[in-house]
C-alpha positions, 0 to 999 in steps of 0.5 A: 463511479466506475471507468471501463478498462480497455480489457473491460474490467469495470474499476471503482473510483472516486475523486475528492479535493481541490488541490493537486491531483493525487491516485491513491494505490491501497494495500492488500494485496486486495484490500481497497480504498474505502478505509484511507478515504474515509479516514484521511479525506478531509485531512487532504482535500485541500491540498490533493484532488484525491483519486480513490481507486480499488484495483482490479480485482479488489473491494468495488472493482470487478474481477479481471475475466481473463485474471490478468493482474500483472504488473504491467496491466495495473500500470496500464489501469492506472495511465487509463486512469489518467487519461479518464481524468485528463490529468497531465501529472499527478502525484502517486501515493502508496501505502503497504502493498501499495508502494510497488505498483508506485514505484513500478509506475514511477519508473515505468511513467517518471513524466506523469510523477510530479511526485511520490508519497509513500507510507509504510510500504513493502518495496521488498515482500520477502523481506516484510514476510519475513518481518512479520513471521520473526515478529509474530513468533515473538508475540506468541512466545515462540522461537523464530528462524529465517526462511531462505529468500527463494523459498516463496511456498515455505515462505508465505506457509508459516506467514498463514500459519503464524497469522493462524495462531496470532489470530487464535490468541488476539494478537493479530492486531498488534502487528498493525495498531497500537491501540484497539479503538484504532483498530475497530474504527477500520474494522468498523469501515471494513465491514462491507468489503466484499472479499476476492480471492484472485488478486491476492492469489494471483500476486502470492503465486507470481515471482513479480510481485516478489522482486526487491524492488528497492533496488528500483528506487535509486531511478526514481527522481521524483521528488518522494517522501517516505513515512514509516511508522515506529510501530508498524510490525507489519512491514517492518519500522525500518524496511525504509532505511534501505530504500535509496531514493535520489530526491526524498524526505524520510519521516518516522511517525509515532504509529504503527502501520496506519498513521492516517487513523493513529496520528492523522495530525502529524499524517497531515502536517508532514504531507503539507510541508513535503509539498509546500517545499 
């Protein structure tokens, strides 16, 4: 189904479970929901009355016609969202991108968040680029060198170059999977997303998007639970260590940066426990 935003941006949803409610915030940025949802529905229904939500801009969604994809609109798509559904509280759940319009809305809405669950997120883009460059260079056999934070431009330059070159090799994928039949399942899932520019442009080119927003997480009382993927060369297998959540579990799991498809059992076990407690 789709729901009319006050601005009147048509968004994607759809909803699954009979559990407690959950809104799924995918990666990207402009990614969508489609992949976690066909993969890890099942894993959750019982537990979680799961949202799936493509963001403005992003996958079904349509574009924002005045290309208003700031923070605080997405947060306001997601409190119309809420009151669609009738929801009192839910639990915000946040992957890769995902995690700072989590915690953005956690700090900005803390009486709606029964709780947070989170799964090798960026809190920290610069950081997670930086990851992925230094990364990648290794896999390619070339030397590496860091990149000053406030240089965003040179930044996100030599992240598409490297992608570039990783792309030419194969290599990639090694940044996210550990195996390749993991890989083609999502790619197999992907092939219908329609692709959109503006979202992604538009985060890329706006200094909000590239706060360290770790430091957000200390305000964040909600109870949180934090799975971080061994072998998740895409955000980094220790960005989370940084993160000081007042109220949270920590989890590594043994994959990389989609749990929910490599080790979809240890995905599952570790939510339900976070829950029951």
């Amino acid at each position: 189904m789709h729901m009319q935003t006050s601005d009147g941006v048509s968004l994607f949803l759809e909803k699954e479970g009979n559990g407690i409610p959950c809104i799924y915030l995918h990666g990207g940025p402009g990614y969508w929901s489609k992949s976690f949802q066909d993969t890890a529905g099942n894993l959750l229904a019982e537990k979680l009355e799961m949202i799936y939500l493509d963001q403005r801009g992003c996958g079904r969604s349509e574009v924002s016609p005045n290309g208003d994809y700031s923070l605080d609109r997405l947060l306001l798509d997601l409190e119309e969202v809420r009151h669609h559904y009738g929801f009192e509280q839910w639990y915000v759940m946040g992957h890769s991108f995902g995690g700072i319009l989590a915690i953005h809305y956690a700090e900005h809405f803390p009486e709606r968040v029964k709780g947070i669950i989170l799964f090798n997120v960026t809190l920290d883009m610069r950081e997670s680029f930086g990851y992925q460059i230094r990364k990648g260079k290794e896999l390619l056999g070339l030397d590496s060198f860091d990149i000053p934070r406030d240089d965003i431009p040179n930044l996100l330059s030599t992240f598409y170059e490297t992608v570039q070159l990783l792309l030419e090799k194969d290599l990639f994928h090694k940044l996210q999977f550990q195996s390749i039949p993991d890989k083609e399942t999502m790619d197999r899932i992907d092939t219908d997303i329609q692709t959109k520019p503006d979202f992604q442009q538009y985060v890329f080119s706006s200094e909000e998007y590239f706060q360290d927003f770790r430091e957000f997480t200390v305000a964040v009382a909600a109870p949180a639970l934090v799975l971080s993927g061994k072998y998740d060369y895409a955000i980094g297998p220790i960005h989370h260590e940084s993160f000081h959540f007042p109220n949270a579990v920590y989890k590594v799991l043994e994959s990389g940066h989609h749990p929910y498809v490599e080790n979809p059992i240890a995905f599952k076990n570790t939510i339900v426990e976070f829950m029951d407690s």
